[in-house]
DRENDO-1510 file (C-alpha; in Angstrom, 1 decimal, always signed):
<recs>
REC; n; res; u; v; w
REC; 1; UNK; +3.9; -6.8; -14.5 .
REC; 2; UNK; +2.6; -8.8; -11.1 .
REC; 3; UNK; +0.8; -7.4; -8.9 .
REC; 4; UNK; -0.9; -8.2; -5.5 .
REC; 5; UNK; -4.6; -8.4; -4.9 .
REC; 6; UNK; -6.4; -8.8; -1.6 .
REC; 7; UNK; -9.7; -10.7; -1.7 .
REC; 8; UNK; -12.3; -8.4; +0.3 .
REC; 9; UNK; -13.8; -12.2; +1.0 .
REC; 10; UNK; -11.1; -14.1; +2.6 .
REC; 11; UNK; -8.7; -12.1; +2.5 .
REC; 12; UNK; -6.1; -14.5; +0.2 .
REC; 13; UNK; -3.4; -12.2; -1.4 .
REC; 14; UNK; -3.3; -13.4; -5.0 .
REC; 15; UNK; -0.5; -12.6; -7.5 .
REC; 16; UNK; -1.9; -11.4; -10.6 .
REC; 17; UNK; -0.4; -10.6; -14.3 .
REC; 18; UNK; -1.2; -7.0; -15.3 .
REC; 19; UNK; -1.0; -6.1; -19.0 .
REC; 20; UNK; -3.1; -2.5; -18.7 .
REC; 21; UNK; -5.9; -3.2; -18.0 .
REC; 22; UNK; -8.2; -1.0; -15.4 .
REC; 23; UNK; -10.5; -3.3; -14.2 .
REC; 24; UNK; -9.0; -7.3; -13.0 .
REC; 25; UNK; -12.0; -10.0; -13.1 .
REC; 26; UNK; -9.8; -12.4; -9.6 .
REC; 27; UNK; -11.0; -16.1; -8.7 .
REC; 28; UNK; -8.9; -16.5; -5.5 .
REC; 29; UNK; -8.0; -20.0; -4.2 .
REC; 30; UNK; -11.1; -20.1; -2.2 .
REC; 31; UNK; -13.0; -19.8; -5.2 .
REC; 32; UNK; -14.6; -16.2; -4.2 .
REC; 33; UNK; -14.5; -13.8; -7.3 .
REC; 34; UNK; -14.2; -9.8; -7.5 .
REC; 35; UNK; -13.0; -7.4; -9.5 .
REC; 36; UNK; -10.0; -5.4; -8.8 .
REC; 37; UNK; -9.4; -1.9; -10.0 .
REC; 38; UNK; -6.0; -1.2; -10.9 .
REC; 39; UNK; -4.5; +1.9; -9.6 .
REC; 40; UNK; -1.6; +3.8; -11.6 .
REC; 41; UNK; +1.5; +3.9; -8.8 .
REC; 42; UNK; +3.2; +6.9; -9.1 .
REC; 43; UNK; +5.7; +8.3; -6.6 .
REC; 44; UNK; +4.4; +11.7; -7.4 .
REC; 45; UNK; +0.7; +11.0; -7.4 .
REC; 46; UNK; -1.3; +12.4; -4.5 .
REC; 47; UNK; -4.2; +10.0; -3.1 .
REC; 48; UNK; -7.7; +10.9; -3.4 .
REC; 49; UNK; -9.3; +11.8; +0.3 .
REC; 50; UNK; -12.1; +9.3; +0.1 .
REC; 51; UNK; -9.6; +6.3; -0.9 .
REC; 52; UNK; -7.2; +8.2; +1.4 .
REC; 53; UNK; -10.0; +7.9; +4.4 .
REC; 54; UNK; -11.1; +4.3; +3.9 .
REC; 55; UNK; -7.4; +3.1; +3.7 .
REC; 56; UNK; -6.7; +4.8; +7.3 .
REC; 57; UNK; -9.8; +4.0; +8.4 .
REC; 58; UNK; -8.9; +0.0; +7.9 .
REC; 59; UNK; -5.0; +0.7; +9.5 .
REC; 60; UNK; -5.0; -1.1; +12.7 .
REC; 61; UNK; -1.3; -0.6; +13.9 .
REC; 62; UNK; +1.4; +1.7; +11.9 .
REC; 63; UNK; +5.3; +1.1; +12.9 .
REC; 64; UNK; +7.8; +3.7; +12.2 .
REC; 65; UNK; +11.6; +2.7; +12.3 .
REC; 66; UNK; +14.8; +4.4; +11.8 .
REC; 67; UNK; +16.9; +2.3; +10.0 .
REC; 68; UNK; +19.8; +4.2; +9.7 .
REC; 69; UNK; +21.3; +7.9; +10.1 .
REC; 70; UNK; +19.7; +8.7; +6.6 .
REC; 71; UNK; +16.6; +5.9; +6.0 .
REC; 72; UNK; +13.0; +5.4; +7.4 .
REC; 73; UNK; +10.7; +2.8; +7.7 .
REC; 74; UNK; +6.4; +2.6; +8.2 .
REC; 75; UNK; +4.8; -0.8; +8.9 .
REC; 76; UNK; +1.3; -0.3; +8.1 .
REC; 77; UNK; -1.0; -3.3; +9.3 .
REC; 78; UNK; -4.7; -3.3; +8.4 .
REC; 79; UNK; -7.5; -5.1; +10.0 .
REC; 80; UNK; -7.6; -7.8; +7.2 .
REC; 81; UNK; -3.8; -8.9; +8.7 .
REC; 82; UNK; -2.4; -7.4; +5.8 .
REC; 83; UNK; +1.5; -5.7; +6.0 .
REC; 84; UNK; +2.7; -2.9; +3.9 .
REC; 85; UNK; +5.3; -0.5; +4.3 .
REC; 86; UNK; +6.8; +2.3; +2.8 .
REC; 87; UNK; +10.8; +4.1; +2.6 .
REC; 88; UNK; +12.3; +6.7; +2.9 .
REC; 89; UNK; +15.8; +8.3; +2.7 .
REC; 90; UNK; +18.5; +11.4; +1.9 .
REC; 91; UNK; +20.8; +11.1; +0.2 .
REC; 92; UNK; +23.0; +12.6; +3.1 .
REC; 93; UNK; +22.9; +12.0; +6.4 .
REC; 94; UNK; +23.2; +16.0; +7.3 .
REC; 95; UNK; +19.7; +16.5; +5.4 .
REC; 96; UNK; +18.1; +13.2; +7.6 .
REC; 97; UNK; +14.9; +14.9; +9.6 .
REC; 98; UNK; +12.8; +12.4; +11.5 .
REC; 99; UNK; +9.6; +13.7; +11.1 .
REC; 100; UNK; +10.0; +14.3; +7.4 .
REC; 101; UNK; +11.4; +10.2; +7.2 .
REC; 102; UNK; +8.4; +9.5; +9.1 .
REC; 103; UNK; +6.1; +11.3; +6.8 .
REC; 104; UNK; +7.4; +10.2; +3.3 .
REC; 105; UNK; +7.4; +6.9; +4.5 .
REC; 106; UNK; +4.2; +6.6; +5.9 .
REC; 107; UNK; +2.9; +8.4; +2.2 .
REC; 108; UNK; +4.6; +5.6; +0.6 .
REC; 109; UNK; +3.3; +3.0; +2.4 .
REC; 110; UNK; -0.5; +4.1; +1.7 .
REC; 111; UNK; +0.5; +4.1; -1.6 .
REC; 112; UNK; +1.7; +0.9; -1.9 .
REC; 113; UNK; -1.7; -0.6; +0.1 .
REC; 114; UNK; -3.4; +1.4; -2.5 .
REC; 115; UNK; -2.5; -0.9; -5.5 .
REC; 116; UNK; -2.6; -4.2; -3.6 .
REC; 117; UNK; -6.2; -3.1; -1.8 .
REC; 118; UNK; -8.0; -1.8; -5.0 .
REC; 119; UNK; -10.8; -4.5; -4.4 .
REC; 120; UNK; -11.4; -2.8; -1.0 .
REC; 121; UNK; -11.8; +0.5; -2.1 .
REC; 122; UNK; -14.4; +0.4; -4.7 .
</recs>
């Protein structure tokens, strides 16, 4: 599996091969090294509050879209210029509520800047 990794240095994303392992040793392209803790993604999982407060507290902009009468998108961008974002839809268009869109979205989001920002959280 590939995932991304964020140097808390330089801020390089670097794609890396993940075979199970918890803890990632990264050299990044600028030659700064760290270690990157990989976080199980689950769509179920709940995020921890202090992980949950750092990765809001580095959110410098978030974007909410509706893309159509049943999906939702969040744009998170944090201060390191990094983009993630998160979807959400029904499957029909009679159960569509905004604010719900908005929410799972958003929840998805910081769960996908969870895996590619390990490195910041530690």
């Amino acid at each position: 599996m590939i995932i991304e990794s964020i140097c808390p240095k330089c801020g390089e994303i670097n794609n890396l091969e993940h075979q199970g392992e918890k803890i990632l040793t990264v050299a990044c392209k600028n030659n700064h090294y760290y270690e990157h803790i990989v976080l199980p993604y689950s769509r179920m999982a709940e995020i921890k509050d202090d992980k949950r407060r750092k990765l809001e507290e580095m959110i410098v902009e978030k974007k909410f879209h509706r893309m159509s009468d049943k999906s939702t998108i969040c744009l998170l961008i944090f201060e390191n210029g990094y983009e993630v974002e998160g979807r959400s839809t029904v499957r029909d268009k009679a159960d569509f509520r905004l604010v719900i869109g908005k929410d799972k979205a958003y929840e998805q989001a910081l769960k996908h800047a969870m895996v590619a920002m390990g490195a910041y959280l530690v």
